[in-house]
VOVOTI-546822 format. One record per residue (C-alpha): residue number from 1; residue in three letters; x, y, z. Coordinates in nm, 2 decimals, padded with zeros to 4 digits, always signed. Layout:
# residues N
nr_rest_X_Y_Z
NUM_Ala_X_Y_Z
...
***
This chain:
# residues 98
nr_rest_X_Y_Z
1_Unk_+00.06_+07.11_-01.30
2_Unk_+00.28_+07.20_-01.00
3_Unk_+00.65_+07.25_-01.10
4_Unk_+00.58_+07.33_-01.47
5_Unk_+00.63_+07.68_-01.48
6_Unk_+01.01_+07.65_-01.34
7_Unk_+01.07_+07.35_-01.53
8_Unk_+00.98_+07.55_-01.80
9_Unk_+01.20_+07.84_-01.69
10_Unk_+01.47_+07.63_-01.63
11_Unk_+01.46_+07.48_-02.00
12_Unk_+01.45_+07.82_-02.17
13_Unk_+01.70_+07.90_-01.97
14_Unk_+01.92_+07.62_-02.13
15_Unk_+01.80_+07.69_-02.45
16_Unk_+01.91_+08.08_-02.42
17_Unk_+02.27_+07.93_-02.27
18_Unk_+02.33_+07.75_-02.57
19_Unk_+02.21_+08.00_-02.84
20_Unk_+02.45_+08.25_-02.70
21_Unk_+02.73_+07.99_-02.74
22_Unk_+02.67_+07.92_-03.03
23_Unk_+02.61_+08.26_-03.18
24_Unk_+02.88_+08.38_-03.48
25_Unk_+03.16_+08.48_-03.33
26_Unk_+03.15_+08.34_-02.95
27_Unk_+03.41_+08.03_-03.03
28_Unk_+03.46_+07.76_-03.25
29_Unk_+03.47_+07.35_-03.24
30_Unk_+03.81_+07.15_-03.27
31_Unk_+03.80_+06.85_-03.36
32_Unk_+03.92_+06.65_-03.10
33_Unk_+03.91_+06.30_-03.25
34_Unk_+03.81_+06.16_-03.60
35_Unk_+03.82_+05.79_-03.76
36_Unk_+03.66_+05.60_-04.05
37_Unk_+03.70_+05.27_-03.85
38_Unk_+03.38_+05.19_-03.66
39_Unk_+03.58_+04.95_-03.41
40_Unk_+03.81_+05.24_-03.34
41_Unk_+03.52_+05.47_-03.29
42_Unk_+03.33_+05.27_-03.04
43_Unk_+03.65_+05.13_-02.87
44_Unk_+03.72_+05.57_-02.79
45_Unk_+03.43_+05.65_-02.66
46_Unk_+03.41_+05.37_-02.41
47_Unk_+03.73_+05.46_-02.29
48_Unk_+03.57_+05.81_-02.27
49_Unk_+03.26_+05.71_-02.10
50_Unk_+03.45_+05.48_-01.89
51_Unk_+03.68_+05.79_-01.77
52_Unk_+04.01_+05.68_-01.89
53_Unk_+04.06_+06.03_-02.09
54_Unk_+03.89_+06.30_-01.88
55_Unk_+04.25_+06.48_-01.93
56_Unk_+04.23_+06.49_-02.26
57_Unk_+03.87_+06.63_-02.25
58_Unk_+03.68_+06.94_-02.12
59_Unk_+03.45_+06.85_-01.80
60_Unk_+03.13_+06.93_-01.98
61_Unk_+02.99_+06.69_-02.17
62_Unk_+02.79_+07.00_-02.33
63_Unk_+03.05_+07.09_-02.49
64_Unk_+03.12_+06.82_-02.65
65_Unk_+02.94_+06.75_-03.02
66_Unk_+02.91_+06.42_-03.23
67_Unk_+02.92_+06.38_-03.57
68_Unk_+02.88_+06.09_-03.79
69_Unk_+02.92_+06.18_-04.17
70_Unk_+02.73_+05.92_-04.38
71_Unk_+02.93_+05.78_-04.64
72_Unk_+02.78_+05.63_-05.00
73_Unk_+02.95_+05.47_-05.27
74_Unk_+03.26_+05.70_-05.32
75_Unk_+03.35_+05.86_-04.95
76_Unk_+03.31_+05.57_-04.64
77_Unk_+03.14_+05.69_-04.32
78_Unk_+03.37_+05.89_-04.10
79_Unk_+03.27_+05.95_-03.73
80_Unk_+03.42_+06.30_-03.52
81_Unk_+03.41_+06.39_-03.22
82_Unk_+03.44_+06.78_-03.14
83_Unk_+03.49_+07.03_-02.84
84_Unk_+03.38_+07.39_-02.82
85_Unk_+03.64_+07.64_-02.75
86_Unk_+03.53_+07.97_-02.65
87_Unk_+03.67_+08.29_-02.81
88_Unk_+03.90_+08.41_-02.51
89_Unk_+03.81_+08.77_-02.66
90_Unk_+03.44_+08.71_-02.54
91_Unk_+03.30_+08.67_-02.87
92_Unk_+03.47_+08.96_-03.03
93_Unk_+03.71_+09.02_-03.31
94_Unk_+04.06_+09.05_-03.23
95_Unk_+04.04_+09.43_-03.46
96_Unk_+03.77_+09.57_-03.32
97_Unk_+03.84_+09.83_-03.07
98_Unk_+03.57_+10.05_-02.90
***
């Protein structure tokens, strides 16, 4: 199939990107919003989609992460919304010293 082999590359590529951000150490994710009230929930994030809170908000959707924690009888269903935040020491600790 023409184009498969970049397509590939390119994917592998993306994969690599996001397995080195994510590795121990490289940053860490904030929560940037969190609710138990579905209305709430789905009233934020159309605001967000409809680009009334890109200040508040990195520019990349990538590194943005949702979470819905599924509630049973005791805890309700809470819904989160988190950014990544690099480590500004490049994924090292702040003792180490080489």
């Amino acid at each position: 199939m023409p184009g498969q082999r970049k397509r590939k590359r390119r994917q592998e590529a993306a994969r690599r990107q996001l397995a080195a951000r994510d590795a121990v150490g490289a940053g860490r994710w904030d929560v940037v919003f969190e609710t138990r009230d579905e209305a709430e929930w789905q009233a934020y994030m159309r605001r967000l989609r409809a680009g009334e809170m890109r200040d508040a908000l990195p520019g990349d959707e990538s590194v943005l992460r949702i979470d819905v924690l599924c509630g049973r009888l005791v805890q309700p269903t809470t819904y989160r919304l988190s950014a990544f935040v690099a480590d500004p020491a490049g994924g090292r600790d702040a003792g180490d010293s080489e």
